[in-house]
C-alpha positions in Angstrom: 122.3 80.3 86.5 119.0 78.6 88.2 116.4 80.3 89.3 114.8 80.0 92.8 111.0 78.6 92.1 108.5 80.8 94.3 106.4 78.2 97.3 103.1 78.8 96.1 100.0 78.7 98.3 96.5 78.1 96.8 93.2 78.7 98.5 90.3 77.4 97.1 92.6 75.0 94.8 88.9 72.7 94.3 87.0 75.8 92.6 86.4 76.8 88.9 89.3 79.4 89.1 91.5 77.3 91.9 92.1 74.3 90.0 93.6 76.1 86.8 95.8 78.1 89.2 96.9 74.5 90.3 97.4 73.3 87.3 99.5 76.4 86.1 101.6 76.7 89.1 102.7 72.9 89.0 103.6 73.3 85.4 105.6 76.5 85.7 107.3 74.3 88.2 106.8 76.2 91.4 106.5 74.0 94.3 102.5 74.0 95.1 100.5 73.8 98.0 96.9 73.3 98.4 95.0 74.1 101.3 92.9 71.5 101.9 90.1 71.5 104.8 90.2 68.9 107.8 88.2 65.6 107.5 85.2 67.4 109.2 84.5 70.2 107.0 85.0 68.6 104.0 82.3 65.8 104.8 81.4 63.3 102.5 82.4 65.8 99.9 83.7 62.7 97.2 84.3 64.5 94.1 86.6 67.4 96.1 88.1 65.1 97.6 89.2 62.9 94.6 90.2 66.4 93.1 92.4 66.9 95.8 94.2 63.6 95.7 94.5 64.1 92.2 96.5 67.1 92.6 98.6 65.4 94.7 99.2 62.5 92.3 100.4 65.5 89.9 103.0 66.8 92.5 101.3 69.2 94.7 101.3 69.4 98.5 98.3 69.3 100.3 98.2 71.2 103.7 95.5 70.6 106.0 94.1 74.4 107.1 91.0 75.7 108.3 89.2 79.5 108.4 88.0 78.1 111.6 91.7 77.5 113.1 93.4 80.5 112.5 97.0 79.3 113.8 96.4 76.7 110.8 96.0 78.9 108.9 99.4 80.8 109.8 101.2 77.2 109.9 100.4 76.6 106.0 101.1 80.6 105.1 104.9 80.0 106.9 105.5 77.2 104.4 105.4 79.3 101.2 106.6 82.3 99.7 103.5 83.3 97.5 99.6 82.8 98.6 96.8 82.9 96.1 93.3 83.1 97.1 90.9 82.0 94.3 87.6 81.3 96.3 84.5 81.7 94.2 82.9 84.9 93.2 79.7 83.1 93.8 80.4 83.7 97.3 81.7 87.3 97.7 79.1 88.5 99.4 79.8 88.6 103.4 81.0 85.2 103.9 83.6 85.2 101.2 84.8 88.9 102.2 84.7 87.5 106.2 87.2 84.7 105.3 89.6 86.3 102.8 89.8 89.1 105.6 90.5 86.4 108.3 93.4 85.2 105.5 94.6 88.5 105.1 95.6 88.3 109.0 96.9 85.4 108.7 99.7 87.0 105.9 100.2 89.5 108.0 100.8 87.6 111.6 102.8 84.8 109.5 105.4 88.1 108.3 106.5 86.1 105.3 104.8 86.3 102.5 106.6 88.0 99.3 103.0 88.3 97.2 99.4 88.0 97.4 97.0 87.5 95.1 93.4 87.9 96.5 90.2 86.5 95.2 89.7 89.3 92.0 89.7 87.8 88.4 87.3 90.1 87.0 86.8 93.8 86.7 89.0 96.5 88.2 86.6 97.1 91.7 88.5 100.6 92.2 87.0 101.9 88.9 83.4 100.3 89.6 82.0 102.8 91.8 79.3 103.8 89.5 78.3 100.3 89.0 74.4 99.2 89.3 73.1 97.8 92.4 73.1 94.8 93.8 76.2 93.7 91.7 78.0 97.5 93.0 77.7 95.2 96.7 80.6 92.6 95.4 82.9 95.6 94.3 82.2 97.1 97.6 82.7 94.2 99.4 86.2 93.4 97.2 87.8 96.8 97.7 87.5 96.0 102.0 89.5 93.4 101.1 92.1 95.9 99.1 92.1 98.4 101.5 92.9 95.5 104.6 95.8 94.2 102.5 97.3 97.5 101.7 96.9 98.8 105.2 98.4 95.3 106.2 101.3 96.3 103.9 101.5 93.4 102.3 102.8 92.8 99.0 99.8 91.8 96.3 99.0 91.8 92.7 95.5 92.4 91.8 94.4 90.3 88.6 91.8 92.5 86.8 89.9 92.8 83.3 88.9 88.8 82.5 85.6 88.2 81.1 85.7 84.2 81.3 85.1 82.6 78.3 82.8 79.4 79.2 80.4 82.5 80.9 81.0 85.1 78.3 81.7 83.9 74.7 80.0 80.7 74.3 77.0 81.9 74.9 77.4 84.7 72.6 77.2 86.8 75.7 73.3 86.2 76.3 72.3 86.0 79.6 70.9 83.3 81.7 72.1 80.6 79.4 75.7 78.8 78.6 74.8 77.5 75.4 74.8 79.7 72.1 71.6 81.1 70.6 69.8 79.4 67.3 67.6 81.4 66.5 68.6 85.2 67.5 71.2 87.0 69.7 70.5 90.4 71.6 73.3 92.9 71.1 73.5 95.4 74.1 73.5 98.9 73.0 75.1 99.4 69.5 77.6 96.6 70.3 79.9 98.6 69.8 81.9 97.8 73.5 85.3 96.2 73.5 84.9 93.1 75.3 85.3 90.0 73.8 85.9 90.4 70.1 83.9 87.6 67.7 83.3 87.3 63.9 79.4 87.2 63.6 80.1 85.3 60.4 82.3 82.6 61.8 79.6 82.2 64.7 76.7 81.9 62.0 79.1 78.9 60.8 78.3 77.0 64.2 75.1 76.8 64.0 74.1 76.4 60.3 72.6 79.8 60.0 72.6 83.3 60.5 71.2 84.5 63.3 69.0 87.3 63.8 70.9 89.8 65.7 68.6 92.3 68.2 69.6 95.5 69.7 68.9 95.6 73.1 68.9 99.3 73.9 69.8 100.6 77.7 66.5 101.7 79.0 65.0 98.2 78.2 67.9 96.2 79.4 67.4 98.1 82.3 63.4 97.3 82.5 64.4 93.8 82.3 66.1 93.0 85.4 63.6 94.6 88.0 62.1 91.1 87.6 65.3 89.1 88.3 66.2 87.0 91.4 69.5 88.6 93.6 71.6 86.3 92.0 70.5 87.3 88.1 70.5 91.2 89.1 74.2 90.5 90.3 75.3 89.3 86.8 72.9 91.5 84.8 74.8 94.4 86.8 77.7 93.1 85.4 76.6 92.3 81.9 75.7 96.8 81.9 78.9 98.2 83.3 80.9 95.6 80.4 78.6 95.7 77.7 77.0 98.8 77.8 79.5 101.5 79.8 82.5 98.8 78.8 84.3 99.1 81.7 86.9 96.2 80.8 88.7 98.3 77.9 87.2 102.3 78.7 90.6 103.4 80.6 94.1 103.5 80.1 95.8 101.1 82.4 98.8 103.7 83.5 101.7 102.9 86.0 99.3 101.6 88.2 99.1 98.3 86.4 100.5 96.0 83.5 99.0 94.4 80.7 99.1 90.6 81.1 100.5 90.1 77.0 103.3 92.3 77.5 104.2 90.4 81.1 103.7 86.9 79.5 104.4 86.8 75.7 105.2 83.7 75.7 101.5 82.4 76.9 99.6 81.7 73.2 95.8 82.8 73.7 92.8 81.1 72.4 91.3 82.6 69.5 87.5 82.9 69.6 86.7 81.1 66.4 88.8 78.1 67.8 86.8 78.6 70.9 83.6 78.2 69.8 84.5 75.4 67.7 83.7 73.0 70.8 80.3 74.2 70.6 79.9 72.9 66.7 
């Protein structure tokens, strides 16, 4: 018996998160679309571009669409069965939350669309309404975006509870920096959060020594960002609910959701220590 491959739509296809979604949908075999902006938004954009054409070299369809041309919009959303929406996090405040609600209409006047995925990747938004402002705004701003699909009636899956890697674990989860530590690493709290689990000893390994590991308790974390820039009280808001309330791992997921291992157990996940090797 064959299987009927879902039409898959991705938005943002040129991002961090929209290219691996590309990458993944075309090798699970799905027919894939890419929206890809007209000639006059995407400017002398080269690199995008080259990214787009190189998707299309690997099989996918690219479908010219615009947030400014919302019939376009419709016209690409008719052609498949399942839209994913993976525009950076970078941008979810206003602008970001303007167009996925614009896209959200679009699902809903095209009448086709068997599953959504909206622009999430991260925490669980419904369960961050204790979270520190400004980053609490993002959460906010994501849960308009729930509550217009949901009213819309459209059928979505919400992809929650990643902490990405390159952000989180190669940097031994210190902020402002991508790069490990070689001298010390501050531990939030006790460290005792479940987040991203790493053997301190296999890190030490890395970088020829062992580092000197500082606690960083609550009160001073939180004396630490009043200085910050938007931007760095955004992701320090983040770094406190995960590291020092651990909102990633602190509830029981319920009937509401579905852990991703038990969905896919055929997907074979990275190990930390192999990991960090690329930073040896």
């Amino acid at each position: 018996m064959t299987t009927t491959k879902s039409k898959v739509l991705v938005v943002g296809g040129t991002g961090y998160m929209g290219r691996r979604i590309v990458k993944a949908s075309l090798a699970a075999g799905h027919p894939t679309y890419v929206l890809q902006r007209p000639a006059p938004e995407i400017g002398l954009d080269i690199d995008k571009l080259q990214l787009l054409l190189s998707f299309k070299k690997q099989g996918a369809n690219l479908v010219e669409g615009s947030f400014s041309d919302f019939r376009s919009l419709v016209d690409a959303i008719k052609l498949v069965d399942v839209v994913i929406c993976t525009m950076s996090g970078t941008h979810i405040r206003s602008h970001n939350i303007l167009l996925q609600l614009k896209l959200v209409e679009a699902i809903k006047e095209a009448g086709n669309i068997k599953r959504f995925l909206p622009s999430e990747f991260g925490m669980d938004v419904a369960r961050m309404g204790n979270a520190l402002e400004p980053g609490r705004t993002t959460f906010d701003d994501k849960m308009k975006v729930r509550k217009a699909i949901e009213d819309a009636k459209i059928p979505f899956t919400y992809v929650c509870g990643m902490s990405f890697a390159a952000y989180q674990a190669g940097n031994l989860c210190q902020m402002q920096t991508l790069l490990p530590p070689k001298d010390r690493v501050l531990m939030y709290g006790n460290g005792d959060s479940k987040v991203i689990v790493m053997d301190e000893d296999d890190i030490a390994t890395l970088v020829g020594k062992k580092l000197e590991r500082v606690s960083l308790s609550k009160q001073d974390f939180l004396a630490s960002i009043k200085g910050m820039d938007y931007a760095n009280q955004v992701g320090a808001g983040h770094y406190y609910a995960m590291y020092y309330e651990g909102c990633l791992t602190n509830f029981e997921i319920g009937e509401e959701g579905e852990e991703a291992s038990k969905l896919y157990p055929e997907v074979k996940c990275t190990r930390m220590d192999e990991f960090m090797k690329i930073y040896a």
